[in-house]
C-alpha positions in Angstrom: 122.3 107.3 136.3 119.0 106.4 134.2 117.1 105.5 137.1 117.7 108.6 138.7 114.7 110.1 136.6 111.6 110.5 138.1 108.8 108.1 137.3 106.8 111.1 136.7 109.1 112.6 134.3 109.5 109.7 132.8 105.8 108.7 131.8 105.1 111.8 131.1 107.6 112.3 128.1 107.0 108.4 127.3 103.6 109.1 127.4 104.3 112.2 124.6 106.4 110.7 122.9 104.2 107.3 122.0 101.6 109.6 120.7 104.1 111.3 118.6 105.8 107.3 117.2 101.6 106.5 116.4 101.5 110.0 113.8 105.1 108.9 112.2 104.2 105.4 111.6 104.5 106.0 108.1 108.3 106.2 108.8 108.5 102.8 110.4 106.8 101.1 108.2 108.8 102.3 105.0 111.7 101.2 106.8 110.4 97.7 107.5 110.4 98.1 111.1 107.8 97.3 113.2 106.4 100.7 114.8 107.1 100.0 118.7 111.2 99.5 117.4 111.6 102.1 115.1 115.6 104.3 115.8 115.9 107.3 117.6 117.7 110.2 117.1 118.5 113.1 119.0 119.5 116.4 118.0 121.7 117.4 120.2 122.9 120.8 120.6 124.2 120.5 124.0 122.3 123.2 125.8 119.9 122.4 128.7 117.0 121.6 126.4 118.6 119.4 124.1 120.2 117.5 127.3 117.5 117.0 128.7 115.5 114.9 125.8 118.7 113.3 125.4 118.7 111.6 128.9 114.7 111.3 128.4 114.8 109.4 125.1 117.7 107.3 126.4 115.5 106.4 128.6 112.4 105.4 127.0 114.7 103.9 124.3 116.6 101.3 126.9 113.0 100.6 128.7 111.3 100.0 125.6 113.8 98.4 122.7 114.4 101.0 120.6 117.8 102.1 119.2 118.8 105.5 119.8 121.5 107.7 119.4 122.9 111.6 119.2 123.8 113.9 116.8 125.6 117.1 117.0 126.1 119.6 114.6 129.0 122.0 114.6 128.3 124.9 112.2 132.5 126.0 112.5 130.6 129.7 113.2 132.6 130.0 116.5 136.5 129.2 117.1 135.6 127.3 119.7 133.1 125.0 118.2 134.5 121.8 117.5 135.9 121.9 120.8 132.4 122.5 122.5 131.2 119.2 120.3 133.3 116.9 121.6 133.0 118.1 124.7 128.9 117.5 124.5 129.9 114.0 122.8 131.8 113.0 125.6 129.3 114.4 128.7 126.6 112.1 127.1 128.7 109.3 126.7 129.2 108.9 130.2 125.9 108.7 130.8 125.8 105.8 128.2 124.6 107.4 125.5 126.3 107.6 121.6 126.8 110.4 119.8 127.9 111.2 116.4 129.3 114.9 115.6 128.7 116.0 111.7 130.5 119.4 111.1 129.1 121.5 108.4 131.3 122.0 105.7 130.0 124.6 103.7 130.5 128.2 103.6 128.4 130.7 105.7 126.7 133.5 103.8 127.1 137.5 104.8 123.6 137.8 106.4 120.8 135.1 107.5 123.4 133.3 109.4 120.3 131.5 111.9 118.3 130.6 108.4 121.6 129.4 107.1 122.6 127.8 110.1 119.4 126.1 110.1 118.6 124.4 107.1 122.5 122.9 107.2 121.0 121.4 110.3 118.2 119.8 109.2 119.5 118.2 106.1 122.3 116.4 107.7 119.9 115.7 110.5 118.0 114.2 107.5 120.4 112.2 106.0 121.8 110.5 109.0 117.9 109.9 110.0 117.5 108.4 106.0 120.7 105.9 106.9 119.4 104.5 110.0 116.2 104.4 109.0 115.4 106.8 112.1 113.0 109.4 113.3 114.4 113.0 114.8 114.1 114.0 118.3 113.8 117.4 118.6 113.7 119.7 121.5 111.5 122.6 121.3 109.7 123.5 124.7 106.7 125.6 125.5 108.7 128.5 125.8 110.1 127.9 121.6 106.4 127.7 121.1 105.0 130.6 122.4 108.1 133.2 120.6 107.0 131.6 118.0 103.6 132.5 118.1 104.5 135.4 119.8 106.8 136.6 116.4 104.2 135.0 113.9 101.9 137.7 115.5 104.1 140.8 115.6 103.9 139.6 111.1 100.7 139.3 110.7 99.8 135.8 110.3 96.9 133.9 110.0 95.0 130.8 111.4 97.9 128.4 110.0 101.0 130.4 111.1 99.4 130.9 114.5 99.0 126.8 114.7 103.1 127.1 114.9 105.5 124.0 115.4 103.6 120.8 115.2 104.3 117.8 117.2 105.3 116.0 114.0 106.4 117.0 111.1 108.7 115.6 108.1 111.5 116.6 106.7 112.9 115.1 103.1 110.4 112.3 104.2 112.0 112.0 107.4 109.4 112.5 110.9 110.2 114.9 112.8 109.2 114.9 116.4 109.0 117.7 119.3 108.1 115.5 122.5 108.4 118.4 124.8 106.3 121.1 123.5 104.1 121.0 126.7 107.2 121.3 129.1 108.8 124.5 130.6 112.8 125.6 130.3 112.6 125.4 133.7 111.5 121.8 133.8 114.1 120.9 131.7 116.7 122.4 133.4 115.4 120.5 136.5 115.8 117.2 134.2 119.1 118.1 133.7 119.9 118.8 137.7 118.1 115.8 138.9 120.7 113.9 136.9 123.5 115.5 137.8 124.2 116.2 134.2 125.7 119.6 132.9 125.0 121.4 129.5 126.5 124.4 128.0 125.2 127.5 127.6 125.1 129.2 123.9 126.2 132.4 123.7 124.2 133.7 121.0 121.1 133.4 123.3 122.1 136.7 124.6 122.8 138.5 121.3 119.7 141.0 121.0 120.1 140.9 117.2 118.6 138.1 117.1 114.1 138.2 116.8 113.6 135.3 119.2 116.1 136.8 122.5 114.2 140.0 121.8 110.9 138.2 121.8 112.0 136.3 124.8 112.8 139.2 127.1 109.6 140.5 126.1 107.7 137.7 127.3 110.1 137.5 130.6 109.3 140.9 131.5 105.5 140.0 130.8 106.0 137.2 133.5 107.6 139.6 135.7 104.4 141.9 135.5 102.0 139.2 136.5 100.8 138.3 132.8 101.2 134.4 132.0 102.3 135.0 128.5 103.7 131.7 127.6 100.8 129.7 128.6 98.1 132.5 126.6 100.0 132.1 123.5 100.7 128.0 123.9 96.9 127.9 124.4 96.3 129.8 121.0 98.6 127.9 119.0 96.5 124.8 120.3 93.2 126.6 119.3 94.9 127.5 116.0 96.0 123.8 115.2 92.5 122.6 115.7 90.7 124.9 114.3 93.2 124.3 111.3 92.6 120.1 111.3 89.1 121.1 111.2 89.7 123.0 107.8 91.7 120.3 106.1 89.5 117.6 107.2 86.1 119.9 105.2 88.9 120.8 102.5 89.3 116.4 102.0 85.6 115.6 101.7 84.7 118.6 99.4 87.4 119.6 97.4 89.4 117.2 94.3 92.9 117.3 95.8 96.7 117.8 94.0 97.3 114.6 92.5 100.8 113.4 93.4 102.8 111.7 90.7 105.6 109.7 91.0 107.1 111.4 88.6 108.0 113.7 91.0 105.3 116.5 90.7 102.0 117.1 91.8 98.9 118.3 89.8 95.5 120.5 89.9 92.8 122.3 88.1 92.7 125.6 88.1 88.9 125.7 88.1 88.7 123.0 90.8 89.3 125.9 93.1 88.2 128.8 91.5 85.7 129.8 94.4 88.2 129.5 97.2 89.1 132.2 99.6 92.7 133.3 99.4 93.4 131.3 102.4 92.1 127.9 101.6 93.7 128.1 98.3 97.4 129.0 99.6 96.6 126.0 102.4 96.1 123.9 99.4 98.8 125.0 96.7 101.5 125.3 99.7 101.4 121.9 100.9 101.5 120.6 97.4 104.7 123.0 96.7 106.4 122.0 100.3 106.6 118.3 99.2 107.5 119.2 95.5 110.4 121.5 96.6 110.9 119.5 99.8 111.2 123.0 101.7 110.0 123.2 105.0 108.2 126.5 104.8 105.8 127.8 101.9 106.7 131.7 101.0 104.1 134.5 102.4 101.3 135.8 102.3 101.7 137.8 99.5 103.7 136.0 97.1 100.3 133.4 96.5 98.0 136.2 95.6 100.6 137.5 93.0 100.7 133.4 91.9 97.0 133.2 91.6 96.5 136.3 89.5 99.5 134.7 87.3 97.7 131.4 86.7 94.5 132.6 86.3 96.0 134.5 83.3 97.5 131.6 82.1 101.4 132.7 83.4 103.8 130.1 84.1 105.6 131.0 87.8 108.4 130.1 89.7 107.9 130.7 93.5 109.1 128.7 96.4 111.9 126.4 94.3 108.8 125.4 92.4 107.7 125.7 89.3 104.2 126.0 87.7 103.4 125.3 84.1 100.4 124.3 81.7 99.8 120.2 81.5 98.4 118.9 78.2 94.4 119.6 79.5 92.7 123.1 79.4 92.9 124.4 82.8 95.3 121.7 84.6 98.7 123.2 85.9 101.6 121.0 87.3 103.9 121.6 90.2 107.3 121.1 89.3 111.2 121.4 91.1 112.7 124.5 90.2 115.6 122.8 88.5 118.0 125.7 89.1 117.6 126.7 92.2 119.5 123.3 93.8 123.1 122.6 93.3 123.5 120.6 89.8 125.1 117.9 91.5 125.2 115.6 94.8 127.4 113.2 95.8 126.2 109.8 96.2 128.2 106.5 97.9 127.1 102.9 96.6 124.2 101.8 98.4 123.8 104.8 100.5 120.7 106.6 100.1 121.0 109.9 99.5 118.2 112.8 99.7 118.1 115.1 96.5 116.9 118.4 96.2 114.9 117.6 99.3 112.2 115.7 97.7 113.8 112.3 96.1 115.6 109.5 97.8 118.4 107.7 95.4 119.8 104.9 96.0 122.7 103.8 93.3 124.6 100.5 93.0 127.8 102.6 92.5 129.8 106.2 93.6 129.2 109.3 91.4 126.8 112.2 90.9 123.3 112.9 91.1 121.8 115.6 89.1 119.1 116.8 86.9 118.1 114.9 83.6 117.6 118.7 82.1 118.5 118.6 78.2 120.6 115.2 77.9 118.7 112.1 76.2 116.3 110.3 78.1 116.2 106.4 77.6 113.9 104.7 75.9 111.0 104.3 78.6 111.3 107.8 79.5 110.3 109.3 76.1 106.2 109.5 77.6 107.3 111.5 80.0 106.1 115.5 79.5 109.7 117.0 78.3 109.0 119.6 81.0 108.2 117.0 83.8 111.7 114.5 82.2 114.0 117.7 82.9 113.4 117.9 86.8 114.1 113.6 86.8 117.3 112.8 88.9 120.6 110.6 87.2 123.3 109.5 88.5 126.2 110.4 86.8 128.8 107.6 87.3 132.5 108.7 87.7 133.4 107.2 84.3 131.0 109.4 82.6 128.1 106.9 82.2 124.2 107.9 83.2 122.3 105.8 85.2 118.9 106.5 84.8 117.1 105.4 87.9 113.8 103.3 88.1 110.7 105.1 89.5 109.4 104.2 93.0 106.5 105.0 95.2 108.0 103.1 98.0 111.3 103.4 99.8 113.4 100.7 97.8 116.4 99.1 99.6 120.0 99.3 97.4 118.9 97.8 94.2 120.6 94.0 93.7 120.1 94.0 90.1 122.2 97.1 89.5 119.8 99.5 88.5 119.4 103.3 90.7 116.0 103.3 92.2 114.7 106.7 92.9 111.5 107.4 95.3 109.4 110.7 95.3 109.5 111.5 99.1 105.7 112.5 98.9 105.0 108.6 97.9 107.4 107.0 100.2 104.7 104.8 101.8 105.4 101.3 101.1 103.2 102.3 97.7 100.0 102.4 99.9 99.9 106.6 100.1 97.3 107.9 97.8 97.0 111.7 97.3 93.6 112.0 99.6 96.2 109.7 102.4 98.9 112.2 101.7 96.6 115.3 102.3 95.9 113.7 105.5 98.9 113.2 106.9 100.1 116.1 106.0 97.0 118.0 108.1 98.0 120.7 109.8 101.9 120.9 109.0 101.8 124.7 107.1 
């Protein structure tokens, strides 16, 4: 059934996704993996577009040598869900192709369901990707690109919110890649046909509650009247993202950048950016606070003027699940987790790395519970540490009651064999070869 896709289909999504694998390198190379082998993952959700990259990867992956596999999430938001899962599981797997279904076990709130919804996603997307030592597939098309530009306009953004979805971007230190961002719906439907494979079709895409099926009738009925829509606000976004490389690249040769820390926090000087526009400050601040709180999305507009009139006053601030306070020097401020704002515990298997609050990967010899150091003791080689950088360390609290205070990394450790917890500040997860200039680098673009 593979070689039923076109050869023209086919290069053109290997020929997207190579260029993607060369930007995520990083991730292969923490793993240990050489680049051109590195896993796949698809997230799959089962509809035409996630079908489609499904049968496209499986593709390149079989040609070339690489593992890859599915994942489906059931969020347990419809009756019928779990039923629709396996269902999905079991379409792809006659077409050769494994799948794994995660079901989200935690409890939906009253309102921002899709925001909800979305970040339970991506962090078991992230975890499974963290186990397998695996980048993430994912299937946004030209038509996700241009409601999101399309929406980013209708609030106002700027240069950076115009640039929209990336072709790579990471996620608790995991790549993520969009291969398909230059192909239609339509196109993938066709991918779909040509291989005689179904998909289902989700229900809520028709549920005018929602911003983006609102945005996307608009932009349908803008077809229908003869204006090319899509394409106009695709081209944008690619104007945006350059224009916004451009910026980062002048912002890396002229400016002294957040230090990162492997203490888990990152560091400026208030002065060292004192004649910044608005702009270029929140482009620097946010990226530092999106790897601190390992969120995937800074907070607007507005909330970084209110911060900069705060620190310019000498106000500590919380904003973002970050926290800002004074460092020991005149005029230097330090980025911090907001301690509170993640649950006080996670549950972690022996040997199985495990994300934390988004921005540390532990990995612990034995079962129990990783939270916060906050008030209890610190050990010995700990008592250096700023008190206000120890409380935001992870532990592992065993099941017996014992702390196990993990060793320090700036490199993605395997399971420790000499029974200690090793603990790795996403940011640094290079191997130890990402300095802060390299990080601001690789990070161009991505807010």
């Amino acid at each position: 059934m593979v070689a039923n896709l076109s050869n023209v289909a086919s290069g053109r999504f290997a020929t997207a996704l190579n260029l993607a694998l060369a930007q995520s390198v990083r991730s292969a190379e923490s793993a240990h993996l050489p680049a051109s082998k590195v896993a796949l993952i698809t997230a799959l959700s089962g509809g035409p577009d996630s079908t489609a990259l499904a049968l496209l990867a499986d593709n390149f992956a079989r040609e070339r040598g690489h593992s890859h596999h599915c994942i489906i999430i059931d969020h347990a938001l419809r009756p019928e869900s779990g039923a629709e899962a396996v269902r999905v599981a079991r379409r792809m797997q006659e077409y050769g192709i494994d799948c794994k279904i995660q079901k989200v076990t935690a409890t939906p709130p009253r309102g921002g369901i899709q925001n909800w919804a979305r970040e339970q996603r991506y962090d078991l997307l992230s975890e499974e990707a963290h186990r397998a030592n695996a980048v993430l597939l994912f299937a946004h098309h030209a038509g996700d690109q241009a409601e999101t530009v399309f929406m980013r306009l209708g609030k106002g953004s700027g240069l950076y919110g115009l640039a929209a979805m990336m072709p790579v971007r990471w996620h608790h230190g995991i790549p993520i890649l969009r291969p398909l961002l230059e192909w239609s719906a339509a196109e993938l439907v066709g991918i779909c046909d040509g291989m005689g494979c179904d998909f289902e079709t989700d229900p809520s895409n028709n549920d005018y509650r929602f911003e983006r099926v609102r945005t996307r009738r608009q932009l349908a009925l803008m077809r229908e009247a003869g204006i090319p829509m899509v394409a106009n606000l695709n081209h944008l976004a690619g104007l945006a993202n350059r224009l916004c490389r451009c910026v980062d690249s002048a912002l890396r040769h002229h400016l002294i950048l957040p230090s990162l820390h492997p203490h888990g926090y990152m560091s400026f000087d208030l002065a060292d950016y004192e004649n910044l526009p608005d702009d270029l400050w929140r482009r620097l601040i946010a990226r530092a606070m999106v790897s601190v709180a390992g969120e995937g999305y800074p907070p607007a507009n507005a909330a970084f003027i209110r911060l900069r009139t705060s620190l310019r006053a000498g106000k500590a601030v919380t904003l973002g699940g970050c926290r800002f306070v004074r460092l020991g020097k005149a005029g230097e401020w330090g980025i911090l987790p907001e301690v509170g704002r993640y649950p006080a515990i996670a549950m972690i298997d022996a040997n199985v790395p495990v994300v934390f609050a988004g921005s540390w990967r532990i990995v612990s010899p034995c079962k129990g519970r990783v939270r916060w150091l906050g008030e209890s003791p610190p050990p010995p080689d700990w008592i250096d540490i700023k008190h206000v950088v120890r409380q935001s360390l992870p532990v592992v609290e065993t099941l017996d009651g014992r702390l196990l205070y993990p060793q320090l990394n700036t490199e993605n450790n395997e399971p420790c064999n000499d029974g200690t917890v090793s603990a790795t500040f996403l940011a640094l997860a290079n191997d130890g070869r990402t300095t802060t200039e390299a990080w601001h680098k690789e990070h161009s673009g991505q807010i």
